[in-house]
C-alpha positions as a Python dict, from the first residue, in 0.01 Angstrom:
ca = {
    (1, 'X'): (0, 0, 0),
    (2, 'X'): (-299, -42, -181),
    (3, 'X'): (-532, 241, -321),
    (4, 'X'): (-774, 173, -73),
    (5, 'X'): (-499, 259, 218),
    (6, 'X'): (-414, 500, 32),
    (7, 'X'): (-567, 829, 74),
    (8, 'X'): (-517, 1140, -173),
    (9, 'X'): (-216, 1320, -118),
    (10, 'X'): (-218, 1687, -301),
    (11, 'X'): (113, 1876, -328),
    (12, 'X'): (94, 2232, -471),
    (13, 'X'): (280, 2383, -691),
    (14, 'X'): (269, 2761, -657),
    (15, 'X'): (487, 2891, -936),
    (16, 'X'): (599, 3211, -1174),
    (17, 'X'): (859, 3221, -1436),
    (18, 'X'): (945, 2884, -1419),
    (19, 'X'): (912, 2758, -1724),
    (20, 'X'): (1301, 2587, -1772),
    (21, 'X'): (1249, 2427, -1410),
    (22, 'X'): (923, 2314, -1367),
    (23, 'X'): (923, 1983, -1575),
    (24, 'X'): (1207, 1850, -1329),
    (25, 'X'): (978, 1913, -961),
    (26, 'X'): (647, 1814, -1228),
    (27, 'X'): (846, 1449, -1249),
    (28, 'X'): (997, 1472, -917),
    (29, 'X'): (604, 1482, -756),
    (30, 'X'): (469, 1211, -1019),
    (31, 'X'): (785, 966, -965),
    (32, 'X'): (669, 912, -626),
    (33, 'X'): (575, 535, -532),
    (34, 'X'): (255, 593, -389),
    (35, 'X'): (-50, 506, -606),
    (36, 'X'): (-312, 831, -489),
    (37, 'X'): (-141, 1169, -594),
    (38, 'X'): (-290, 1497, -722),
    (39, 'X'): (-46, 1787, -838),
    (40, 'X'): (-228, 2108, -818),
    (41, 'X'): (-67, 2399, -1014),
    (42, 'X'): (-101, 2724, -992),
    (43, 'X'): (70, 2950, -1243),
    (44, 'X'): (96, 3337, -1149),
    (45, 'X'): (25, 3516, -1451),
    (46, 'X'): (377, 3405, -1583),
    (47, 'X'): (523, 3563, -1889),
    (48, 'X'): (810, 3306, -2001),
    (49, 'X'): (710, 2960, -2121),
    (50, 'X'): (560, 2853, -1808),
    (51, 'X'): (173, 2826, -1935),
    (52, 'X'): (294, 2627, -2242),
    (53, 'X'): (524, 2377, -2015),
    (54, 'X'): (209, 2306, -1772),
    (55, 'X'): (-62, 2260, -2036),
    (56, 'X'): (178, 2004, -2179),
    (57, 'X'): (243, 1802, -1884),
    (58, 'X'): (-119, 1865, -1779),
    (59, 'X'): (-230, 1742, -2118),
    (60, 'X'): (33, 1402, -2076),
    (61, 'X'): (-99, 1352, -1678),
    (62, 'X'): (-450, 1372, -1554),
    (63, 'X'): (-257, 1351, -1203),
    (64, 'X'): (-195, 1724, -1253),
    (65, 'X'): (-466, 2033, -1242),
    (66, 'X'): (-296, 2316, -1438),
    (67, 'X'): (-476, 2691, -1317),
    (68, 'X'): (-320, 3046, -1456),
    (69, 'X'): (-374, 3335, -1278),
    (70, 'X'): (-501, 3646, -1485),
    (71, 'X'): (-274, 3887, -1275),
    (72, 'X'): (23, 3850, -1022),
    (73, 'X'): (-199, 3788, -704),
    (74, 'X'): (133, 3787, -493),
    (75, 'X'): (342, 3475, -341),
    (76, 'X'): (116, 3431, -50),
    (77, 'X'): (-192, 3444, -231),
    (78, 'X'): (-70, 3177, -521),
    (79, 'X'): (44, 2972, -189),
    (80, 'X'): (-310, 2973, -65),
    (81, 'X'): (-443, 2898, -360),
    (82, 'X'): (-349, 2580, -481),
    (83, 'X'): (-400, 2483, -69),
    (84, 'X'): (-761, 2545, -154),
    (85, 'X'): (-808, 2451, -460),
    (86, 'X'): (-685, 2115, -390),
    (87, 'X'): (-873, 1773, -322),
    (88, 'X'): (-644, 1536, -131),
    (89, 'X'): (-660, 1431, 261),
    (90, 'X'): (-285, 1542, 316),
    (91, 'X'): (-112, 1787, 125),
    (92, 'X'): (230, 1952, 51),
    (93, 'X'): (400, 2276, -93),
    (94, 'X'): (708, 2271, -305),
    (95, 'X'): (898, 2489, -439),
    (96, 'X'): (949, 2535, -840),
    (97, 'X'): (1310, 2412, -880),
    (98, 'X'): (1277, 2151, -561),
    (99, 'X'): (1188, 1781, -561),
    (100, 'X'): (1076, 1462, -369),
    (101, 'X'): (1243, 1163, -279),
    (102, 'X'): (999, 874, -429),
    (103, 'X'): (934, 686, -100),
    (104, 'X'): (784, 1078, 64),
    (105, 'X'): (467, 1055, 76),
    (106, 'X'): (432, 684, 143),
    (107, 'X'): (625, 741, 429),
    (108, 'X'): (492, 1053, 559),
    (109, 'X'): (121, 930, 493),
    (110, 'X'): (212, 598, 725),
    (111, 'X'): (277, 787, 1013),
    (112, 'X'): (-61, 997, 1016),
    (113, 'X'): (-234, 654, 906),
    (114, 'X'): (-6, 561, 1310),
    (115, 'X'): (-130, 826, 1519),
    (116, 'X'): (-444, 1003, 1421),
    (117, 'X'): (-335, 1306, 1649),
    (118, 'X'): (-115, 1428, 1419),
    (119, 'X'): (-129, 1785, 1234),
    (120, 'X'): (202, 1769, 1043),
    (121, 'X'): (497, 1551, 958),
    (122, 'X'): (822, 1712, 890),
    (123, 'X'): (1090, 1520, 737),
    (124, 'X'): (1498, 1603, 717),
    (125, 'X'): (1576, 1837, 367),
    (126, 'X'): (1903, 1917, 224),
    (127, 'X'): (1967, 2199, 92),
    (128, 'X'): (2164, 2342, -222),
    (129, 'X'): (2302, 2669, -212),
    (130, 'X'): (2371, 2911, -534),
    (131, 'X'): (2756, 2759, -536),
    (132, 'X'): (2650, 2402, -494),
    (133, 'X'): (2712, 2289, -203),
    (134, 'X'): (2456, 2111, 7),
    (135, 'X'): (2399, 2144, 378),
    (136, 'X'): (2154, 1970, 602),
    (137, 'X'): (2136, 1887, 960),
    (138, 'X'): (1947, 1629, 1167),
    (139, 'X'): (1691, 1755, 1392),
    (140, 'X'): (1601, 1521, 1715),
    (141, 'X'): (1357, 1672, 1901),
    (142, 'X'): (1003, 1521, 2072),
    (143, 'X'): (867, 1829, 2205),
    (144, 'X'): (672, 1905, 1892),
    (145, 'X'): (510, 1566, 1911),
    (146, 'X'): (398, 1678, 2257),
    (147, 'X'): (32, 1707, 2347),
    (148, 'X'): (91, 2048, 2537),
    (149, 'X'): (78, 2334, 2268),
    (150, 'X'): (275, 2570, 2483),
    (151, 'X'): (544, 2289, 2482),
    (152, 'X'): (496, 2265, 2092),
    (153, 'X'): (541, 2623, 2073),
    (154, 'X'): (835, 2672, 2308),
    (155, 'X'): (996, 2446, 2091),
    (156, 'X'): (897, 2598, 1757),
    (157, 'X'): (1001, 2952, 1894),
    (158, 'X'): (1364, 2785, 2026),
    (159, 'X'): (1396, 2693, 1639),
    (160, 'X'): (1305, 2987, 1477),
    (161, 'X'): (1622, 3115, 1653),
    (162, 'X'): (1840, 2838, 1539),
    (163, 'X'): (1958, 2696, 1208),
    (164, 'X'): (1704, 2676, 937),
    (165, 'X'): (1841, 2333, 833),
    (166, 'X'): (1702, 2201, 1123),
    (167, 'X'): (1338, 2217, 1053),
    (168, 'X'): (1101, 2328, 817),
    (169, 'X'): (724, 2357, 893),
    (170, 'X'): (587, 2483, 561),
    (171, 'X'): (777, 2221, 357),
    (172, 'X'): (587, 1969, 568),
    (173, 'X'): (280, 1709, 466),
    (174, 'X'): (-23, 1827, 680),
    (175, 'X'): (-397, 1754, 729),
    (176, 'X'): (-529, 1991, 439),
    (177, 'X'): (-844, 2102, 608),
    (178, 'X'): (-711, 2224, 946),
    (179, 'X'): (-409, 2367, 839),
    (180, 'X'): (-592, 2573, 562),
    (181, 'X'): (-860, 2757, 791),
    (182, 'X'): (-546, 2854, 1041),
    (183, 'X'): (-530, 3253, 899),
    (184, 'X'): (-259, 3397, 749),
    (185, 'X'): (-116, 3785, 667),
    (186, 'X'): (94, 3884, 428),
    (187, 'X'): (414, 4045, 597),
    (188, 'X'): (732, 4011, 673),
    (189, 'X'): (831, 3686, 921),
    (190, 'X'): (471, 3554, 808),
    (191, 'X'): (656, 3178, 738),
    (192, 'X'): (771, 3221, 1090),
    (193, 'X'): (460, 3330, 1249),
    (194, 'X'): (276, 3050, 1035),
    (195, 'X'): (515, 2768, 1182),
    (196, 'X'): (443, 2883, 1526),
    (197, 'X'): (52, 2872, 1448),
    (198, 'X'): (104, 2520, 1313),
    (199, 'X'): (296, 2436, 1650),
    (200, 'X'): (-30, 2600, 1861),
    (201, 'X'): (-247, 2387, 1610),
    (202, 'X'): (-143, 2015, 1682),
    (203, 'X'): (112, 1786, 1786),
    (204, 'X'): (374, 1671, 1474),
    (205, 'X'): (613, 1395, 1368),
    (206, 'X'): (930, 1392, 1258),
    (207, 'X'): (1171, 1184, 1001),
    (208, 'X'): (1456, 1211, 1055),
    (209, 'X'): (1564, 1081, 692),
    (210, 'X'): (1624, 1311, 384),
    (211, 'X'): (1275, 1276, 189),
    (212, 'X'): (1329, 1606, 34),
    (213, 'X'): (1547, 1906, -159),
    (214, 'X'): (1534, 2228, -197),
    (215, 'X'): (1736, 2528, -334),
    (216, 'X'): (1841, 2806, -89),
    (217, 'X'): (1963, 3123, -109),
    (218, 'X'): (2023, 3416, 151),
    (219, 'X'): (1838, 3730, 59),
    (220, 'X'): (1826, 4062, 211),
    (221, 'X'): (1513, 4197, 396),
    (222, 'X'): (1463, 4454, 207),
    (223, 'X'): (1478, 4209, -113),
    (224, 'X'): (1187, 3986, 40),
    (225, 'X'): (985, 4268, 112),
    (226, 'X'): (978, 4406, -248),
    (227, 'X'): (910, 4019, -353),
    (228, 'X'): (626, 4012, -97),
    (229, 'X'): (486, 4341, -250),
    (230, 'X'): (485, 4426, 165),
    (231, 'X'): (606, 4785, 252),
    (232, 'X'): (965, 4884, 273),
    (233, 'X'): (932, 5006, 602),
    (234, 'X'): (825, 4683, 759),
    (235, 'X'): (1171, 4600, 700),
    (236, 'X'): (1313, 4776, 1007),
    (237, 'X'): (1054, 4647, 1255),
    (238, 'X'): (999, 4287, 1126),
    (239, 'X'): (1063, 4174, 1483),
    (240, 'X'): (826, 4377, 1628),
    (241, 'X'): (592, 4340, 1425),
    (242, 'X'): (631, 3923, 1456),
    (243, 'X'): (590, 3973, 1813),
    (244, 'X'): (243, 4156, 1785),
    (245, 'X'): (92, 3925, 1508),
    (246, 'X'): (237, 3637, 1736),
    (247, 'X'): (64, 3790, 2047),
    (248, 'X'): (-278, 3828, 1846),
    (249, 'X'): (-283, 3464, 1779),
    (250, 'X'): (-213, 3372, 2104),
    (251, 'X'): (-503, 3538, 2250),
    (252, 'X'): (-696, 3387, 1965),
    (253, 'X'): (-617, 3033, 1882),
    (254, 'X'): (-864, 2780, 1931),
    (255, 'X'): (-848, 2578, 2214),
    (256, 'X'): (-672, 2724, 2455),
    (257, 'X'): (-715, 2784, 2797),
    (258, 'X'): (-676, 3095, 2997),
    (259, 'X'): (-364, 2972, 3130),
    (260, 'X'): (-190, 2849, 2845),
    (261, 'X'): (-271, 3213, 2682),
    (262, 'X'): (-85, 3346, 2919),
    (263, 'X'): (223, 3138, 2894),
    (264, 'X'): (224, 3138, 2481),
    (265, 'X'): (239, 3510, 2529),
    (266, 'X'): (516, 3483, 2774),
    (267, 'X'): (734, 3262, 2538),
    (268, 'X'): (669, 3531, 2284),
    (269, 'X'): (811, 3832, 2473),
    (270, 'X'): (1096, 3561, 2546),
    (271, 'X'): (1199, 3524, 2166),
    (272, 'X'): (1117, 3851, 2094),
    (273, 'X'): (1379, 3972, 2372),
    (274, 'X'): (1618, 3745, 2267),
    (275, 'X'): (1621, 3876, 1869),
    (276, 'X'): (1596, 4222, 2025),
    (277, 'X'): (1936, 4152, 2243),
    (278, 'X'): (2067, 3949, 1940),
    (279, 'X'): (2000, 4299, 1676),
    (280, 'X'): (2149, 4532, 1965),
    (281, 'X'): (2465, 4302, 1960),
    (282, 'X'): (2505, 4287, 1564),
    (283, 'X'): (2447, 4657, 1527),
    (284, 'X'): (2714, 4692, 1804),
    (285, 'X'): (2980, 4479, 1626),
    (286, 'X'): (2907, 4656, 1292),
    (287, 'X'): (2992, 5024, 1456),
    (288, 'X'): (3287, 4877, 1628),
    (289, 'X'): (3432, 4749, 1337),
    (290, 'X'): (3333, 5127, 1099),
    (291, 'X'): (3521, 5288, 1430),
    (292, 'X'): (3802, 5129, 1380),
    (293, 'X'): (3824, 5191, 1010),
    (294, 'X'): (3824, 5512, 1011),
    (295, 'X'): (4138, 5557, 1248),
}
C-alpha cells in the first residue's frame, strides 16, 4: 500500500501511571506495517515516570504527539481527548498495557477503503487475565453490517448480554469525525450505551482474525464507579439508568424515522427486562444459598 492509499490512521493513547508499560503499546502502535500512522497521547496528570517515558519516545518519533494534562480530568474525558485532538481519517483507542498485531490497521483500513458505508471495523481480541491465561472467542455475526439500524442495534443489545470476548466496539478502528460528534456521559454502563450508539450510527465489519490484545480483569461496580469519579449510588441502579440514557438516544439519534424510534425503544425495554429478570434470579440464588447456611 502506498502512502497515497494510505490515509492517516490515529490511535490514542489515553493513559495515567503508566510509566513501566507504556514503551511496550508505544512500539506495539509504531511496529505496525502501514506507512501513515499518528500516535496521539494523552497523559492524565500522572505522577510516576510517565511524562519522562513519553517526552522520550516523543522526542525519538515525530509519529507520536505527547499532551499532559494539568489535573486528572477523569477516564472519559482523557478518552475524548486524544479522539479530538487527533488528525487521522480512521482512528483507534488502546489501552496502556495492550498492543497491535502489525498487519491491524492495514487490514482494517482495506475494508473501509471496500465499502464506503462503513462506521466501524471490529476485529477478534484475546484477552489476558491477571493469572495469565488468555481467552478469546470468534464472533460470526452479519447483522451489524446490516443497513437497518434497529437490526444493528438488536444485535448490539443481544451482545451486551453475552460474553465480552465476543465483541468489542470501543476497541474498534472507526471514521474519526462521525464517531466523535456521537455524545457521550460519564456514568456507569456508558461503554455499553456508547456501543449501542455506534450500532444506531452505521453499519460495521468484522475480522474475524486476532489483530489485537488486551489485559482484562473483573472489577466490582462499586470499584468502577470510584474510578469513574461517578456516584456510589449509581451503582445499584446502573441498569436503570442504561435503560433511560438508552431511551434518550433513541428518541434522538439522527436519522431515524418515527417507526424505527419506536422499535429501538422497544428492544431497549427488551434488554432491560431481561437484566432485570437476570438480577432478580442472582439475588435469588445468593439468599438461597445464606438460607441454607445458617441451618
Amino acid at each position: 500500500m502506498t502512502n497515497a492509499e494510505s490515509p492517516l490512521v490515529s490511535i490514542g493513547l489515553p493513559v495515567r501511571n503508566a510509566g513501566r508499560d507504556i514503551e511496550k503499546v508505544v512500539k506495539s502502535v509504531l511496529s505496525q506495517d502501514y506507512p501513515s500512522l499518528q500516535l496521539v497521547i494523552s497523559d492524565n496528570a500522572s505522577t510516576d515516570d510517565t511524562e519522562e517515558v513519553c517526552r522520550e519516545l516523543a522526542r525519538a518519533d515525530g509519529r507520536i504527539a505527547y499532551h499532559r494534562q494539568a489535573e486528572n480530568i477523569g477516564i472519559l474525558r482523557n478518552f475524548q481527548y486524544v479522539q479530538a485532538n487527533a488528525d487521522g481519517e480512521y482512528f483507534r483507542w488502546i489501552g496502556d498495557d495492550d498492543t497491535l498485531d502489525p498487519s491491524y490497521s492495514a487490514k482494517t483500513v482495506a475494508l473501509f477503503r471496500a465499502d464506503p458505508r462503513l462506521l466501524l471495523v471490529t476485529t477478534q481480541i484475546s484477552y489476558e487475565a491477571p493469572d495469565g491465561g488468555v481467552s478469546t472467542a470468534e464472533y460470526d455475526g452479519t447483522e451489524l453490517a446490516s443497513g437497518d439500524p434497529i437490526a444493528r442495534l438488536r444485535e448490539m443489545l443481544r451482545l451486551l448480554n453475552a460474553s465480552h470476548l465476543l465483541i468489542d466496539p470501543l476497541y474498534a478502528m472507526m471514521r474519526r469525525a462521525p464517531v466523535a460528534a456521537i455524545p457521550r456521559r460519564n456514568m456507569l454502563r456508558e461503554d455499553e450505551v456508547f456501543a449501542a450508539k455506534l450500532a444506531l450510527a452505521g453499519p460495521w465489519r468484522h475480522i474475524p482474525e486476532v489483530l489485537a490484545h488486551r489485559h482484562w480483569k473483573h472489577e466490582r461496580i462499586g470499584t468502577i464507579a470510584g474510578r469513574l469519579g461517578v456516584p456510589s449510588w449509581q451503582s445499584h441502579f446502573s441498569n436503570t439508568l442504561q435503560c433511560r440514557e438508552l431511551l434518550q438516544w433513541a428518541g434522538e439519534a439522527p436519522g431515524l424515522t418515527s417507526d424505527q424510534r419506536r422499535q429501538a425503544k422497544a428492544a431497549v425495554y427488551r434488554m432491560y427486562l431481561r437484566r432485570q429478570q437476570r438480577t432478580v434470579s442472582h439475588k435469588s440464588r445468593k439468599l438461597a444459598r445464606l438460607a441454607i447456611g445458617r441451618r
